[in-house]
PADOMAR-19480 format. One record per residue: residue number from 1; x, y, z of N, C-alpha, C in turn. Coordinates in steps of 0.05 Angstrom, whole numbers. Example, Ala and Ser with C-alpha at 12.3 -4.5 7.8 and 13.67 -1.06 7.14 Angstrom:
 resi    nc1    nc2    nc3   cac1   cac2   cac3    cc1    cc2    cc3
    1    264   -114    156    246    -90    156    264    -66    156
    2    257    -45    142    273    -21    143    258      1    157
# end
This chain:
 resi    nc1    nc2    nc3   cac1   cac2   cac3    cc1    cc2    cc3
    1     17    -23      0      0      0      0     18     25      0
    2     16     43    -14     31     64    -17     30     87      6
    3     34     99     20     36    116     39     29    141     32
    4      9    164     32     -5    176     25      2    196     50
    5      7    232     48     13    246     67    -18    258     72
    6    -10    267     98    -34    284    100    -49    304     88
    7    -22    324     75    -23    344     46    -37    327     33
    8    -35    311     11    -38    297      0    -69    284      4
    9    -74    281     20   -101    261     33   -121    299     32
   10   -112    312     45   -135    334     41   -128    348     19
   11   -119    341     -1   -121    349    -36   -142    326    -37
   12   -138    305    -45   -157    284    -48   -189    289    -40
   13   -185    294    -18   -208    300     -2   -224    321    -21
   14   -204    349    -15   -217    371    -33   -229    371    -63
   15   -214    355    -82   -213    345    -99   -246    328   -101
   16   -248    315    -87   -267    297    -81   -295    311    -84
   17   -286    337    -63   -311    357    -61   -317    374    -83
   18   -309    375    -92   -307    396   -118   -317    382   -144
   19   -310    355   -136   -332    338   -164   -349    340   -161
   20   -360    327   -128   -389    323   -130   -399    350   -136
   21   -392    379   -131   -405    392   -125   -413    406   -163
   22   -395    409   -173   -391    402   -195   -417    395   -214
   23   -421    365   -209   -441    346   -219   -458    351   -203
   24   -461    368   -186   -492    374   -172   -500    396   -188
   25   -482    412   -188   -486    439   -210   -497    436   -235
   26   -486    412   -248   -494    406   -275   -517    388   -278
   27   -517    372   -257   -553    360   -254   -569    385   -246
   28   -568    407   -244   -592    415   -236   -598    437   -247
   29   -572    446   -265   -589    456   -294   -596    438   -317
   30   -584    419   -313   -599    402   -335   -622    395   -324
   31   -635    398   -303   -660    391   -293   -683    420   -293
   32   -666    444   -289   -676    463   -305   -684    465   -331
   33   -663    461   -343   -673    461   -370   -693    439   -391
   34   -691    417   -372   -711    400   -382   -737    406   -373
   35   -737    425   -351   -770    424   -346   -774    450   -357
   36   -761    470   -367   -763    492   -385   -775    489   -408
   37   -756    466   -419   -766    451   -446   -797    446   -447
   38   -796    438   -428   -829    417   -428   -845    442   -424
   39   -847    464   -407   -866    482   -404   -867    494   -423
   40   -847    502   -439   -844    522   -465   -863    510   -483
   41   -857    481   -490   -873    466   -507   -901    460   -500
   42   -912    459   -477   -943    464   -473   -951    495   -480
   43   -933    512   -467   -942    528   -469   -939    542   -505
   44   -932    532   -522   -930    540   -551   -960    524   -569
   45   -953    495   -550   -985    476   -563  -1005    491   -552
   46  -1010    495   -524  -1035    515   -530  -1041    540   -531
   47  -1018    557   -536  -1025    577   -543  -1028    575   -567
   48  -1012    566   -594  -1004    567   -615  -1012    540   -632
   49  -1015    516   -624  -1017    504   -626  -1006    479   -653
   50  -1016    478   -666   -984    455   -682   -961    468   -691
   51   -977    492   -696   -954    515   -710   -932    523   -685
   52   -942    530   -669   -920    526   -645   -900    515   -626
   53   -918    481   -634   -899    459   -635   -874    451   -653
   54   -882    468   -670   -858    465   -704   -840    477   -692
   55   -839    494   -664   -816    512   -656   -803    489   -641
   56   -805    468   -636   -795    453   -614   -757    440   -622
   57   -765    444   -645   -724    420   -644   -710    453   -638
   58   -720    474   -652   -692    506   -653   -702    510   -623
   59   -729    498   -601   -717    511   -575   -697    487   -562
   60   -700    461   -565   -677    441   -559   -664    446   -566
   61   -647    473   -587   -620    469   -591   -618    492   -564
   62   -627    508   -550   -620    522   -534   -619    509   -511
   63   -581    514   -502   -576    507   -476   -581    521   -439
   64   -578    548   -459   -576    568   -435   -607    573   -425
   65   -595    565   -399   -630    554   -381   -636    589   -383
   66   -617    620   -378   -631    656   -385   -641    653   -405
   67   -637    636   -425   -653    644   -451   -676    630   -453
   68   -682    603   -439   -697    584   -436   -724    609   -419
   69   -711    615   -394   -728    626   -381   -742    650   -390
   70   -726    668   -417   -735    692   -429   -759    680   -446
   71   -752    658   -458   -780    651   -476   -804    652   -463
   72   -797    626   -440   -818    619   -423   -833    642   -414
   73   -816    665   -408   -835    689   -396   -845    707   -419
   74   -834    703   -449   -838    713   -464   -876    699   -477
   75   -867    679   -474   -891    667   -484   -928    676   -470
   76   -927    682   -448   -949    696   -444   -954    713   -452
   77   -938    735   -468   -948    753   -479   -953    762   -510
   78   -931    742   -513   -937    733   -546   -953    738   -554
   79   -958    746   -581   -983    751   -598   -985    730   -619
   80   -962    715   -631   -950    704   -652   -931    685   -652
   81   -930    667   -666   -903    655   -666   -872    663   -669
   82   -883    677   -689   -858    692   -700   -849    704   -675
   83   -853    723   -656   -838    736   -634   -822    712   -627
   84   -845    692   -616   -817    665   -602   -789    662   -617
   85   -794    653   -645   -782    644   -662   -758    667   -665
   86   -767    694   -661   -749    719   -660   -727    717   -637
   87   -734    713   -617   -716    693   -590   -695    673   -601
   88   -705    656   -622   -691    633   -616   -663    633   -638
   89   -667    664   -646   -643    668   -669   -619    670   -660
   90   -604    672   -664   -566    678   -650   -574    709   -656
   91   -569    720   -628   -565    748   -625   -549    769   -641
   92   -531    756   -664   -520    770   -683   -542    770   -709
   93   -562    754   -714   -583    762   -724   -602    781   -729
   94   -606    787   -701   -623    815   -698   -612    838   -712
   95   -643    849   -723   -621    869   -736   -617    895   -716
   96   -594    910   -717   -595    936   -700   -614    958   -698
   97   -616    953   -660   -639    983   -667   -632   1013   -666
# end
């Protein structure tokens, strides 16, 4: 068995903590963002309904749970699809105002 210092043993340790904490971070925006997903998408079927579902693979390509959450709050006031769909462009799209 190799002999392991105490330095050494609380790197390990730290190390240790910093993964999990890590992978807690990243489960729980991916758990954000999956239930983002799902509300966005009810909320496009009935507001909008098939036509608004057609928005569903360009909002799965969006990772960022702020932009996830701008739709979501965007969507109640929506008039149209098109506004959503205006969201889901790369911000170098827009034209300048």
């Amino acid at each position: 068995m190799t002999y392991i210092t105490s330095v050494e043993r609380i790197g390990i340790e730290e190390g240790y903590k910093m993964g999990m904490q890590e992978g807690l971070q990243k489960g729980v925006q991916e758990g954000l963002r999956e239930g983002l997903w799902k509300a966005i998408e009810l909320g496009l079927e009935m507001k909008f309904g098939v036509e608004g579902v057609r928005l569903m693979p360009l909002v799965k390509q969006v990772q960022d749970v702020t932009t996830l959450q701008t739709i979501y709050e965007r969507l109640k006031t929506a008039q149209s699809v098109d506004e959503i769909r205006y969201l889901l462009q790369p911000p170098d799209a827009h034209p300048a105002a």
